[in-house]
C-alpha positions as CSV (number, residue, x, y, z in Angstrom):
1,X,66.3,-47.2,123.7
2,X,66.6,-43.5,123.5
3,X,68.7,-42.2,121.1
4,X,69.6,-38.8,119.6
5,X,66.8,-36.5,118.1
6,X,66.4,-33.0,116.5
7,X,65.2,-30.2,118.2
8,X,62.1,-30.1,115.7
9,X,58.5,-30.6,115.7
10,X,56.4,-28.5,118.5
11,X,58.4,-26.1,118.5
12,X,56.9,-25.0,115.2
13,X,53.9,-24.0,117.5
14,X,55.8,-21.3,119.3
15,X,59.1,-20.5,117.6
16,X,60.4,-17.2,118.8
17,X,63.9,-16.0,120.5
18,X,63.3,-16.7,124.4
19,X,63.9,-14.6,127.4
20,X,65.2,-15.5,130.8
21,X,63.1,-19.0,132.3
22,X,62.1,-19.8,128.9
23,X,65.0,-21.4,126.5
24,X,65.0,-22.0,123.1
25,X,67.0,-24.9,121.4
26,X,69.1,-22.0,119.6
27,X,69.6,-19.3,122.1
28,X,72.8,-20.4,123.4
29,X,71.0,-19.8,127.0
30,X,71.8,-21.4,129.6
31,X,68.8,-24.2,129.9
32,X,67.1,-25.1,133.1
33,X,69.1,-27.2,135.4
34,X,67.6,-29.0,138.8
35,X,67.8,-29.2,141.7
36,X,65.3,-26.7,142.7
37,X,65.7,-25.3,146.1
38,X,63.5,-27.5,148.1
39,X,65.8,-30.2,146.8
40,X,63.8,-32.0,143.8
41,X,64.1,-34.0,142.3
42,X,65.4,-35.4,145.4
43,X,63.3,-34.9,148.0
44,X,63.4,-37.7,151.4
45,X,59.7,-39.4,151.6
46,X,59.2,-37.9,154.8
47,X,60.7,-34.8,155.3
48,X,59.6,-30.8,156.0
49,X,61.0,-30.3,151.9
50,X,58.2,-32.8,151.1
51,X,55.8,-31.4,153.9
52,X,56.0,-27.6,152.2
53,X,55.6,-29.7,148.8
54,X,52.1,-31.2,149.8
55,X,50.9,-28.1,152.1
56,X,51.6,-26.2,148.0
57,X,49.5,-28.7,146.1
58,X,46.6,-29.1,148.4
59,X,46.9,-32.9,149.2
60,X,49.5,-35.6,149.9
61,X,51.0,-38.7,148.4
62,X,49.4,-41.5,148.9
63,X,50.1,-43.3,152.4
64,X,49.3,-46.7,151.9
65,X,51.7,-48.7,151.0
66,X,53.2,-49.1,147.4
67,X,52.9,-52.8,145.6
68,X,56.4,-54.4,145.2
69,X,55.6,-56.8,142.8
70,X,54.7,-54.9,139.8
71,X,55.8,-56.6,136.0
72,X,59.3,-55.2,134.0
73,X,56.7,-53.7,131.3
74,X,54.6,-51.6,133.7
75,X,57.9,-50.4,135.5
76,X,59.0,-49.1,132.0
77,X,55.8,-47.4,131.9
78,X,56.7,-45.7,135.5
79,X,59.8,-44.5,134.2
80,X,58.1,-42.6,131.1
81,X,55.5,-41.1,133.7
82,X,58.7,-40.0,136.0
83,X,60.6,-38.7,132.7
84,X,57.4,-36.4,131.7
85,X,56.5,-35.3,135.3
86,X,60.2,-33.9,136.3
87,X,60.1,-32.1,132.5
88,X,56.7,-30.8,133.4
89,X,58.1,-29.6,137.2
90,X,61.2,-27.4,135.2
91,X,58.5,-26.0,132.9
92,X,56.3,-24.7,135.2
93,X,58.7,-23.5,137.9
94,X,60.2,-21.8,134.3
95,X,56.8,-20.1,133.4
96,X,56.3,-19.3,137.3
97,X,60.1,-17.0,137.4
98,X,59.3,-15.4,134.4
99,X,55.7,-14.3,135.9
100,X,56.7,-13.5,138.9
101,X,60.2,-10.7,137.8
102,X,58.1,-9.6,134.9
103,X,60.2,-10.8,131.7
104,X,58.8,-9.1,129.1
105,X,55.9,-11.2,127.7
106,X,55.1,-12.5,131.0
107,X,53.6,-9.1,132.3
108,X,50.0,-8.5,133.9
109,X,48.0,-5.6,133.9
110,X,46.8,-5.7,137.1
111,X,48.8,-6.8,140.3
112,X,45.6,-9.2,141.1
113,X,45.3,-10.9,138.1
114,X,49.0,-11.6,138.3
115,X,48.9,-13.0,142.1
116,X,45.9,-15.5,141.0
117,X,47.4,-16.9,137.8
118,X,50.5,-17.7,140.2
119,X,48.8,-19.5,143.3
120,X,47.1,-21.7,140.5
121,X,50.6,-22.4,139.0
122,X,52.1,-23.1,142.1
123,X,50.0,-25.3,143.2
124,X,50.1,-27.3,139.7
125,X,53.7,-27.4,140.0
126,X,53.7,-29.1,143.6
127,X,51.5,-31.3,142.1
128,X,53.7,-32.2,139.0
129,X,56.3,-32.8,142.0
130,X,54.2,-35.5,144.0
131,X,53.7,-37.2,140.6
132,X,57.2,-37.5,140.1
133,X,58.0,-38.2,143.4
134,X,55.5,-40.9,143.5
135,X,56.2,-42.3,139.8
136,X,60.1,-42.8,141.1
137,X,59.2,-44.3,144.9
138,X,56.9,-47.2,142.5
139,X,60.2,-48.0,140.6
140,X,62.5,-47.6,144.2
141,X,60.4,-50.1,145.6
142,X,60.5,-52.3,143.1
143,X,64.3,-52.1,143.1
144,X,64.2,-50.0,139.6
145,X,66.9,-47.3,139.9
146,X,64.5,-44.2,139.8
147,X,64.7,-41.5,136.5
148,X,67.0,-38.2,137.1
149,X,66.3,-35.2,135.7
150,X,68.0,-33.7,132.5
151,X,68.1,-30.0,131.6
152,X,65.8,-28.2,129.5
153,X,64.6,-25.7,127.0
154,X,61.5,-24.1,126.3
155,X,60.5,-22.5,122.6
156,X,58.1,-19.9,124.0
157,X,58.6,-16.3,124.7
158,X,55.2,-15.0,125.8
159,X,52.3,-16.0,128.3
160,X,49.9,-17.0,126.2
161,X,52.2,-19.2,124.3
162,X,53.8,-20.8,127.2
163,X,50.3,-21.6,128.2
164,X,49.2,-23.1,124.8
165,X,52.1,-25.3,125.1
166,X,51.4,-26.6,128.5
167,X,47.9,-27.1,126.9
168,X,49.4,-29.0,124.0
169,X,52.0,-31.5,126.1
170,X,49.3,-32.1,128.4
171,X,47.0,-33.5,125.6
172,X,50.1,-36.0,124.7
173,X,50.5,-37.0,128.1
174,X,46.8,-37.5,128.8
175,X,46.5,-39.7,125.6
176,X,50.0,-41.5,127.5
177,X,48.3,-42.2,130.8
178,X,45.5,-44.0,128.5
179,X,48.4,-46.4,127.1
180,X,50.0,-46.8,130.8
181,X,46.8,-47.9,132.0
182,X,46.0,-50.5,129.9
183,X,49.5,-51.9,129.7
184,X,48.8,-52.0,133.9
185,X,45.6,-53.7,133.2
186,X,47.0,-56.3,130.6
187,X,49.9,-57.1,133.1
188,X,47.4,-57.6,135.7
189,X,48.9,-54.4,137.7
190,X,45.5,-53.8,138.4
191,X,46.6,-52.2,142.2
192,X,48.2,-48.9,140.9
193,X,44.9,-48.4,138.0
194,X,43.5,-46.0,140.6
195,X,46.4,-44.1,141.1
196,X,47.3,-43.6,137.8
197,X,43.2,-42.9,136.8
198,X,43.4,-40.0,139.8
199,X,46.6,-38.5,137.9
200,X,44.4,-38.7,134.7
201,X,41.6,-36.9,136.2
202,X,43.9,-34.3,137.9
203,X,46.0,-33.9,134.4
204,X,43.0,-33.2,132.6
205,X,41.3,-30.5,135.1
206,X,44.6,-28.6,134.6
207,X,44.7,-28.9,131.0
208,X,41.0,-27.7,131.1
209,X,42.5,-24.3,132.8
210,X,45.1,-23.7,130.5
211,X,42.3,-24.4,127.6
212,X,39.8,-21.6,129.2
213,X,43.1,-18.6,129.7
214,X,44.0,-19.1,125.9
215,X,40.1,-18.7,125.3
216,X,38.7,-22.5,124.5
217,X,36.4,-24.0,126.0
218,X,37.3,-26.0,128.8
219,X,37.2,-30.0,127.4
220,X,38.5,-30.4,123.8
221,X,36.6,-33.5,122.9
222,X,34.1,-36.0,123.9
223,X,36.8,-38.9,124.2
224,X,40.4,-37.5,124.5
225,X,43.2,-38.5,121.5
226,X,44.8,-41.8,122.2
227,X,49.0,-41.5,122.2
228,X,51.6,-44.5,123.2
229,X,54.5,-43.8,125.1
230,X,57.5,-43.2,122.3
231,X,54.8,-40.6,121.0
232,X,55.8,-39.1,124.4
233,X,59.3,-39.6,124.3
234,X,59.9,-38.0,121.1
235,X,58.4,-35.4,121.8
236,X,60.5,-34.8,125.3
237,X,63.8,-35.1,123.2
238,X,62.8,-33.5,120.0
239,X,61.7,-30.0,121.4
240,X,62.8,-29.9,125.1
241,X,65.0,-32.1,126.6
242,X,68.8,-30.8,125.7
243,X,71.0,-33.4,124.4
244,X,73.1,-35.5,126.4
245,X,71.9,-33.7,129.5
246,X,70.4,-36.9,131.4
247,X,71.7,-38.9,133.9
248,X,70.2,-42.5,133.3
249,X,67.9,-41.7,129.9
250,X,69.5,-44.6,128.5
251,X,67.1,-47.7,131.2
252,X,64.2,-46.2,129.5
253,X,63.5,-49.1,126.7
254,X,61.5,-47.2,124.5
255,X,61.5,-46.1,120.7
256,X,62.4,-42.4,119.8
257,X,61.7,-41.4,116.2
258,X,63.4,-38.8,114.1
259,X,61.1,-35.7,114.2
260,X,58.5,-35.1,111.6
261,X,57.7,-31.2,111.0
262,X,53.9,-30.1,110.3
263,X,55.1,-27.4,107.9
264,X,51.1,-25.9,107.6
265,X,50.3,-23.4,110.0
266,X,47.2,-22.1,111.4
267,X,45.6,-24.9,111.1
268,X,41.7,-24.9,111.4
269,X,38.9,-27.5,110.9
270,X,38.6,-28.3,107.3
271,X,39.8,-31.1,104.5
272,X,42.6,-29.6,103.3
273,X,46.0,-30.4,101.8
274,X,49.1,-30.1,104.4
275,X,52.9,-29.8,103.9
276,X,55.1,-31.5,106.4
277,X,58.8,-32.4,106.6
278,X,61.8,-34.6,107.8
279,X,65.8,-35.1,107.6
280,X,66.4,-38.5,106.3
281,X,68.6,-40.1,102.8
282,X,66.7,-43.2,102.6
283,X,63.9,-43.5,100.1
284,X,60.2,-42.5,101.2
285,X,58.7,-45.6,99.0
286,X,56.1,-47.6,100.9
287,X,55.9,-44.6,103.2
288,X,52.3,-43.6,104.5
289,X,51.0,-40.3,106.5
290,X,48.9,-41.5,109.8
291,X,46.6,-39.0,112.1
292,X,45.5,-40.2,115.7
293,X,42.3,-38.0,116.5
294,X,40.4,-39.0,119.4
295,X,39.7,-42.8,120.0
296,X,38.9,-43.5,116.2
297,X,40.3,-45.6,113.7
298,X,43.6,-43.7,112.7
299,X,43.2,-42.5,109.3
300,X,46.1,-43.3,106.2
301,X,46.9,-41.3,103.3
302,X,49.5,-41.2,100.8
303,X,52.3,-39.0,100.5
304,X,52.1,-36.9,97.7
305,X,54.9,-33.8,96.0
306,X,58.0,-35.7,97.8
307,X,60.2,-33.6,97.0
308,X,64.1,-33.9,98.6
309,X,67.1,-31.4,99.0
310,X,70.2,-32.4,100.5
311,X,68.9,-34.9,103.3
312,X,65.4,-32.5,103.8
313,X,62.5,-34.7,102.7
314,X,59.1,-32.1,102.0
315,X,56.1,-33.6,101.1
316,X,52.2,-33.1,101.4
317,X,49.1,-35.1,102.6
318,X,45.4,-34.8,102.5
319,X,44.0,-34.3,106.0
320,X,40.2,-34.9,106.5
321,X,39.7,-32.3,109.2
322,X,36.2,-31.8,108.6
323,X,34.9,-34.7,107.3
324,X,36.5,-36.6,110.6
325,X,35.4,-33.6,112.9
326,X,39.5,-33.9,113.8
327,X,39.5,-31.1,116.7
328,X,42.0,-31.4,119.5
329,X,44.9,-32.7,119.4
330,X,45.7,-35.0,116.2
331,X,49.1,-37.2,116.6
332,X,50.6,-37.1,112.7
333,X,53.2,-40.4,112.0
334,X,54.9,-41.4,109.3
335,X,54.9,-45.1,109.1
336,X,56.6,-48.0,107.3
337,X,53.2,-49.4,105.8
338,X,49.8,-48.3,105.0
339,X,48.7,-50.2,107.6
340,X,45.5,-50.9,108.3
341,X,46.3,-49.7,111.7
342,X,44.3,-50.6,115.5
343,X,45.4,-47.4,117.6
344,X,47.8,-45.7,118.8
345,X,49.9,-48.3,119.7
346,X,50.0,-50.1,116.4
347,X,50.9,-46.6,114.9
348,X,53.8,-46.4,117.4
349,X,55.1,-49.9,115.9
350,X,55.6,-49.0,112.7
351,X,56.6,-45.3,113.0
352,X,59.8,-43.8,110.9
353,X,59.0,-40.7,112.1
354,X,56.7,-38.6,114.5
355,X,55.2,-37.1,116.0
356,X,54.1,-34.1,114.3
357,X,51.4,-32.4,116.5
358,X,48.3,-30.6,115.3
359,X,46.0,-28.8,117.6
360,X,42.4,-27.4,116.2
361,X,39.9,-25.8,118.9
């Protein structure tokens, strides 16, 4: 089930005091509370709120009807998918107020620029709403109480980083959707694999824009990094999600780890040695270090200089950037056993703590 977590682990991507729309974990802000004024996340499947929503994001819900049969395990995957998508509706309606009044950081040169960047966002946003909106209507009609929003904070304070972020939670929830749709395939859900495969296509054509604004090229990798869904979890309550804030977290049956801190920054492609860091009192014996990169083999290492303070565990591990060609988005776990391990999933299984997140390229 979900538990606790500490506001830890992406945020070390974009740590800064925030302004306005953006929040950070330590600001004392006040975070970003729904509903938003059309009504979401509760917005009547028909109605003009939901008309405006789909006229925004250039298409419509699906209008054929919606299986009501589908198995417990691939309605838990439906609730994760609703959890992310009303996170991913709050940030972008965040990053869209603090474009449009001009918060400092947020700022265009030209007028033009400014007005392009926003229809794009808008329409991403509406988007993010449908998928919500449809992810909660699966579980509705399958007589699974749908997921309510929480309230959020955001550790960004500029445009660029705000976009890098998207660019970053995308990647985990692309690797996600990988897990949800073999879960719906193994539970012989096969009627919603099209759905979720057009939300895959659609996630990663946005995540492609973001890459190209912050000056990447547009696809990170040949075959995308794998992730599991308490990958996705953890990293919704570790770095945005504030505590205690969400109405019916606690149906979600899914692990949450303690957050593991990539200490290294500025990572680039090379084998190197890396620091990294979590809170616990318990011994690190039989721990091991475990990176996801694309759909390989994840690779084990030791953990070596453990060194402990109080209840602050620091230690490093050798990372075979180069050697692995690790660019994108690597999932970092600390596990209970060396393994060896299949995927992501297996990872997930045996995770203390995670994940940390490393982007290269």
């Amino acid at each position: 089930m979900f538990g606790s977590a500490v506001l830890l682990g992406l945020s070390a991507l974009a740590a800064a005091a925030p302004v306005q729309d953006c929040y950070g974990p330590d600001s004392g802000q006040v975070p970003f509370t729904f509903p938003l004024a059309n009504g979401f996340p509760n917005v009547a499947i028909p109605s003009d709120a939901l008309t405006q929503i789909q006229r925004t994001a250039q298409g419509t819900l699906p209008n054929g009807g919606l299986p009501a049969n589908v198995s417990a395990n691939s309605a838990e995957a439906f609730k994760i998918v609703a959890f992310n998508e009303i996170f991913e509706v709050a940030y972008f309606n965040a990053l869209i107020n603090n474009i449009t009044n001009n918060v400092p950081g947020y700022a265009f040169v030209d007028d033009a620029s400014k007005q392009s960047v926003l229809k794009k966002l808008n329409a991403i946003q509406a988007q993010e709403q449908l998928h919500a909106l449809g992810a909660n209507a699966i579980l509705a009609t399958n007589n699974v109480a749908p997921i309510q929003a929480c309230q959020y904070v955001f550790p960004v304070t500029t445009f660029n980083d705000a976009i890098a972020l998207a660019s970053t939670f995308t990647d985990v929830v692309l690797g996600t959707l990988q897990s949800v749709d073999f879960n719906l395939g193994i539970n012989r859900d096969t009627e919603l694999l099209g759905l979720l495969t057009s939300i895959v296509g659609q996630e990663g054509e946005q995540d492609g824009y973001f890459r190209t604004l912050i000056g990447k090229i547009p696809s990170a990798l040949p075959f995308l990094t794998a992730a599991a869904g308490p990958f996705a979890a953890s990293v919704l309550l570790q770095d945005f999600v504030v505590p205690g804030s969400c109405g019916n977290l606690n149906t979600i049956n899914v692990a949450v780890f303690p957050a593991l801190s990539v200490d290294s920054a500025n990572i680039t492609l090379a084998d190197q040695t890396l620091n990294f860091s979590f809170h616990s009192n318990d011994t690190t014996d039989g721990l091991s270090v475990v990176y996801i990169n694309q759909q390989n083999t994840p690779v084990t290492t030791p953990l070596t200089n453990v060194q402990k303070t109080g209840d602050l565990v620091s230690f490093s591990a050798q990372f075979p950037g180069d050697t692995n060609l690790m660019n994108g988005l690597t999932l970092v776990a600390v596990t209970n056993s060396a393994g060896p391990f299949s995927g992501a999933e297996a990872v997930a299984a045996a995770t203390k703590f995670g994940p940390g997140i490393i982007e290269i390229n």
